[in-house]
C-alpha positions, -999 to 999 in steps of 0.1 A, spaced: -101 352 -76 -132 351 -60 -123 364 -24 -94 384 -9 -95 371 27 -67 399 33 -78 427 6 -48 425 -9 -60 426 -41 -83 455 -31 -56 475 -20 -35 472 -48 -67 482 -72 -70 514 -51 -33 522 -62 -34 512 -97 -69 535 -101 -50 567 -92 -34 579 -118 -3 595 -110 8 631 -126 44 610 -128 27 581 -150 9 607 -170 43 632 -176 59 599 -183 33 586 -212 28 622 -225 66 627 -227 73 591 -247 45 587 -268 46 629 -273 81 618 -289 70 592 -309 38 605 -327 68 630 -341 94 611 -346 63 588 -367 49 615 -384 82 631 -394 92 594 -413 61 596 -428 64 627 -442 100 624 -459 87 591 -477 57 598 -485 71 601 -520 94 574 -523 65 548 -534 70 527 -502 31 523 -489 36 502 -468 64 517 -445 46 551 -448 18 534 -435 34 514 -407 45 550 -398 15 562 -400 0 535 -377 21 541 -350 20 577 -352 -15 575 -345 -15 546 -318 11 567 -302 -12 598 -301 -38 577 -287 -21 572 -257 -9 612 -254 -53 617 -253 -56 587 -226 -26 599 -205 -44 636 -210 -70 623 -196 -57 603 -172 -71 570 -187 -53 537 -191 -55 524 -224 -53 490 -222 -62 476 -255 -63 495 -287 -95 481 -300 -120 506 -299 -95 537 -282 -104 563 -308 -141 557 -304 -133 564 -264 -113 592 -273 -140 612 -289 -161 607 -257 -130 622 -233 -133 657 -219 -106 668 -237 -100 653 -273 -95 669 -310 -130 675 -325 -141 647 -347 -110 625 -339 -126 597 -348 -135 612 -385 -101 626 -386 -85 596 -382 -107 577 -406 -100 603 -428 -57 598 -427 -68 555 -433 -89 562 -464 -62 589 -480 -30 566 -474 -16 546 -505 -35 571 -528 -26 603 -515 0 598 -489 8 634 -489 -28 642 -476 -20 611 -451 5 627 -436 -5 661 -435 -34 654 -415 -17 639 -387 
């Protein structure tokens, strides 16, 4: 759109910029849930010689506490691709996220148990 006679579209960006203490309760609270409920399936496979569903668990344990540390911050994540290098530039973030979560990627399928430890 290149004009907004009205300011519609204006108006609803001011909204959508603010974001809300229910939005980030809400986002804390879900994903909060589910980087643990991840992690924990991780875990109590990790043994079982499935690598590929401790790492689908693994995955989403991970996206899921991406979005805890935007919703911390009170920033939208609104595409994966490149969220933990943002993360590490946040005010408040785990030291050497990035690392750490590179870390978890090169242990899994080798040593799982390390994999999920470190989440």
């Amino acid at each position: 759109m290149l004009w907004d006679k009205l300011g519609n579209i204006s108006t609803l960006k001011n909204i959508a910029e603010q974001y809300s203490q229910k939005t980030k309760r809400s986002i804390i609270g879900y994903f909060g849930f589910e980087a643990e409920f991840s992690s924990k399936l991780a875990e109590t496979n990790e043994k079982k010689n499935d690598i590929y569903y401790v790492t689908a668990h693994i995955v989403r344990a991970i996206s899921a506490l991406n979005q805890v540390l935007f919703a911390v911050n009170e920033e939208y994540c609104l595409n994966e691709k490149k969220a933990v290098d943002m993360i590490d530039s946040f005010n408040i973030h785990p030291i050497d996220y990035k690392d750490k979560v590179n870390s978890i990627f090169v242990a899994i399928g080798t040593e799982n148990a390390n994999a999920c430890k470190q989440i």
